[in-house]
N, C-alpha and C positions, 0 to 999 in steps of 0.2 A: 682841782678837788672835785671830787663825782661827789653828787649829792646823796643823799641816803636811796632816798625810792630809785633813782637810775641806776644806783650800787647794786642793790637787793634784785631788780629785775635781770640785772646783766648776770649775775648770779647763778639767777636760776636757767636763763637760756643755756649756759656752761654746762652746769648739772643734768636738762634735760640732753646735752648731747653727748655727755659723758655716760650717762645709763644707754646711751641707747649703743654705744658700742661696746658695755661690758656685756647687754645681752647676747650681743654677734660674736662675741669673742666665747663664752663659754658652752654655747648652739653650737659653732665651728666646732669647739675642744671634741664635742660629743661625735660628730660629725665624721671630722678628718679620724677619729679611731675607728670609726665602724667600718670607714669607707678602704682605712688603709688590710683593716682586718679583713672585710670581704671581698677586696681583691685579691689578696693574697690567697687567700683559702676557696677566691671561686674563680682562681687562675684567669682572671678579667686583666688585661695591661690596662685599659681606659679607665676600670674602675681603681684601678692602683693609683695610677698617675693622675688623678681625677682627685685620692686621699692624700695624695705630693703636694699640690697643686693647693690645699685646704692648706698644709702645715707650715706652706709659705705663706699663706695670711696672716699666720700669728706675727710675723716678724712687724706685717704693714698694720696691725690691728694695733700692738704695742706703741709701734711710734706715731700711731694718732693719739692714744691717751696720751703719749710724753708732749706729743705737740698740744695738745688740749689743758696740761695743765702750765705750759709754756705761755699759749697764747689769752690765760685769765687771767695772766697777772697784767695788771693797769699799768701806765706809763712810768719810768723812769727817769732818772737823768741820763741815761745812756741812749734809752730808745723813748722818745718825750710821748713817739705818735702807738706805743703798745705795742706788747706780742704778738698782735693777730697774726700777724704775715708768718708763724709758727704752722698756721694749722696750712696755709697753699706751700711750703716747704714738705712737710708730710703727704700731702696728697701729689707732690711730684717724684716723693719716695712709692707712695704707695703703685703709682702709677709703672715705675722701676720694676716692681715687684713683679705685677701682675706681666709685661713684658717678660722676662725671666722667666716666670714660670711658664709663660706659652711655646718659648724656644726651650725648655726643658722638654716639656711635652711632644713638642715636635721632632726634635733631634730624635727618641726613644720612638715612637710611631715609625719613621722612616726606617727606622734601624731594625724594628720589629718585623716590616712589610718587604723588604730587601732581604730580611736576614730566613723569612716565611719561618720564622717561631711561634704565630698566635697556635693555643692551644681553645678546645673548646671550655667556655667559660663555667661555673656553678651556676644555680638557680639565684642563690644569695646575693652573687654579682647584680643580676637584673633588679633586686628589691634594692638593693645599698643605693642603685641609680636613680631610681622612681623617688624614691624615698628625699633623696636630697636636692630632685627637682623642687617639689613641693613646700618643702622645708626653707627651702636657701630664695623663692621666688615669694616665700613669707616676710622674711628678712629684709630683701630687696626693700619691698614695700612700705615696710615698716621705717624700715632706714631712710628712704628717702623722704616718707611723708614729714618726718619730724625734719629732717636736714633742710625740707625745702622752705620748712616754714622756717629755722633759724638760719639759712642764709650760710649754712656753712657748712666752706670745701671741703672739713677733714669731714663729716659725717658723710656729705654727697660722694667723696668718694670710695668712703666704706661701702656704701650702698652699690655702686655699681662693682664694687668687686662682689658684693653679694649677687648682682644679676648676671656677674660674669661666672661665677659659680655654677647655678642654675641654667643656664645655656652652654655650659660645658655638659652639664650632667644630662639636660635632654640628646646632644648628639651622643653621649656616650651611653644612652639607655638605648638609642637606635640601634650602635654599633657592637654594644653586648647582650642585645634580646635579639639578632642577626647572626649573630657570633653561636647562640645558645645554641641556638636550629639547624646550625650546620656551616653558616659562612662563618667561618674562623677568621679570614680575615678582614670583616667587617671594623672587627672592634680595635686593633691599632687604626685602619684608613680612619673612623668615630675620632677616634683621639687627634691624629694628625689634621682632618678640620675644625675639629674645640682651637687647637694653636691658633686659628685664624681668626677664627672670633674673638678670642684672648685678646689676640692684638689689637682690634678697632678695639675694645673697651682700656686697653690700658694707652692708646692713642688719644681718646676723646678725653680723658682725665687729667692726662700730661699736658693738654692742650687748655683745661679749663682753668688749671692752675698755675698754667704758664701766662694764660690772658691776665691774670688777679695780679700776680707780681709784676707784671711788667703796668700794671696800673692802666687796665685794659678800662673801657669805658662800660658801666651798668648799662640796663635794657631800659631801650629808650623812654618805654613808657613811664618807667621809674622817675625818669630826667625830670617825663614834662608834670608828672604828678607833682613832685617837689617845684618845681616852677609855676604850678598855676595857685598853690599854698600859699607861696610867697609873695605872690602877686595879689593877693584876696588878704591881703593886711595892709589895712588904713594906713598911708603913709606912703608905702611903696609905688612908685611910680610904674617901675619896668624891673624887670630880673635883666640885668645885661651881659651876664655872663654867668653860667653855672656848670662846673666839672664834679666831680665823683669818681672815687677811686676805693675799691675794698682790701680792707685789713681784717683780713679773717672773716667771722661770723658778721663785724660790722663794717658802716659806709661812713667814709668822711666825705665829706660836701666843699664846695667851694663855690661862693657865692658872691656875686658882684650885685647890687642893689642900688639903683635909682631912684635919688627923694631930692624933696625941693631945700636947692643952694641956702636957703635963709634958713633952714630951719639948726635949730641948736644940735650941740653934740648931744644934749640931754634927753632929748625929744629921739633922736636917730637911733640913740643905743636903745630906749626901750622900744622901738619897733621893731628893731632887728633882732631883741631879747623873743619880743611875743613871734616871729617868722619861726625863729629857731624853736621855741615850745611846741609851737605847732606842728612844725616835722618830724618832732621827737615823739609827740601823740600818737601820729598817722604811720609813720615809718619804727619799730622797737629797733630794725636792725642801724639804723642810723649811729654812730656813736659821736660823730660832735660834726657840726657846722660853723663854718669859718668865712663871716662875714667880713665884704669889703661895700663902700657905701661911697656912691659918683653921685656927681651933681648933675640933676634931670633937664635935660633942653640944654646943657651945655657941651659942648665941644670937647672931646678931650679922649686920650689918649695913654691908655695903659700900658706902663713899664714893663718889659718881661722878656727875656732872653731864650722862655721855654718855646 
């Protein structure tokens, strides 16, 4: 049973990272029409394929909200440990996505450069580019600042498709203010290395979200923070083993604690009550710690197959 204030808190961590992808979702809406419109009308391929490239985020934008309202709902009798692992499921979609769409880009580049189609670009083309540098490197920002403070993959990886965005649109502002002036075919070669950077961003995202479910281990510093807490509660001898694993937005803990052989179950539970408050204080993204409790200065040897 989640207590009231840990209810209400985790709540609102949901909320803030559900606003912050309906802002990216209806910025993009505005975005991928401008971009799709003034490439077409200022006979730009990179700013076209640049407005492609945008109408594929809707798909990854959508099934982060689905994962987001997936991974708030609290545990079950089916899934006892929560939906978190909902939202690193969508960020290894999301990750798909951006993939896809850089081998879209690329295939059309090569085909443009082989096939010597580029035509010289509009004016409009070069403003559509500029434009959603700036715009899409706000986003970025934005996205990530709140993501990194909540600790979560579906936002951080909205965020870097918004920075993948933005570094599409600076090479392809290269390649269609190049294109404007006379080299036509600046602006497919622009597009065909955007594919390339496409790729390392939708590699590093696949790979973050691939670490998370496969129950990859948190940054160390995290480890020893949560271990010198635990150690700095009257009672505690030694932390003698401590693992960490994320589900979603939050962190489950696993914690082996060292206290003296005599003392009562009474006396152990509420040390390990006040360890656990205390991490829930210092740490919001923590969602439950899962104490285990050895006897101090004695010999012994834990059970485990893992």
């Amino acid at each position: 049973m989640i207590q009231p204030e840990l209810a209400c808190k985790r709540e609102e961590r949901f909320d803030s990272a559900e606003r912050v992808i309906k802002i990216g979702f209806w910025i993009n809406a505005v975005l991928m029409t401008a971009k799709l419109a003034a490439g077409y009308y200022g006979r730009s391929e990179a700013v076209f394929a640049d407005g492609l490239e945008s109408a594929s985020d809707f798909v990854a934008i959508l099934a982060t909200l689905f994962a987001l309202r997936i991974g708030r709902q609290p545990g079950d009798k089916k899934h006892p440990y929560g939906h978190g692992r909902a939202e690193s499921i969508s960020a290894i979609f999301v990750s798909l996505v951006i993939f896809a769409a850089g081998a879209g880009i690329l295939y059309e580049a090569v085909e443009s450069i082989l096939g010597a189609k580029a035509q010289p670009p509009a004016f409009i083309a070069v403003v559509a580019a500029a434009a959603t540098i700036a715009i899409k490197e706000w986003l970025f920002r934005f996205s990530n600042r709140v993501g990194s403070r909540l600790e979560s993959p579906a936002v951080l990886a909205i965020a870097k498709d918004h920075r993948k965005d933005a570094i599409t649109s600076i090479s392809t502002l290269i390649g269609v203010t190049a294109a404007f002036f006379g080299l036509q075919v600046m602006d497919p070669i622009a597009a065909a290395l955007t594919a390339f950077f496409i790729f390392h961003i939708g590699y590093q995202t696949f790979r973050s979200a691939a670490h998370d479910l496969m129950d990859g281990k948190p940054p160390e510093e995290l480890i020893s923070a949560i271990t010198t807490i635990a150690e700095g509660v009257a009672g505690v001898e030694h932390v003698h083993q401590i693992k960490a694993r994320r589900s979603g937005q939050f962190l489950i803990v696993d914690l082996k604690l060292e206290m003296d052989p005599e003392m009562t179950v009474k006396m152990a539970h509420d040390i390990s009550t006040e360890a656990k408050r205390l991490i829930f204080k210092r740490f919001p993204n923590v969602g439950d710690v899962m104490i285990h409790i050895n006897p101090h200065d004695e010999q012994h040897r834990d059970l485990t197959r893992l």
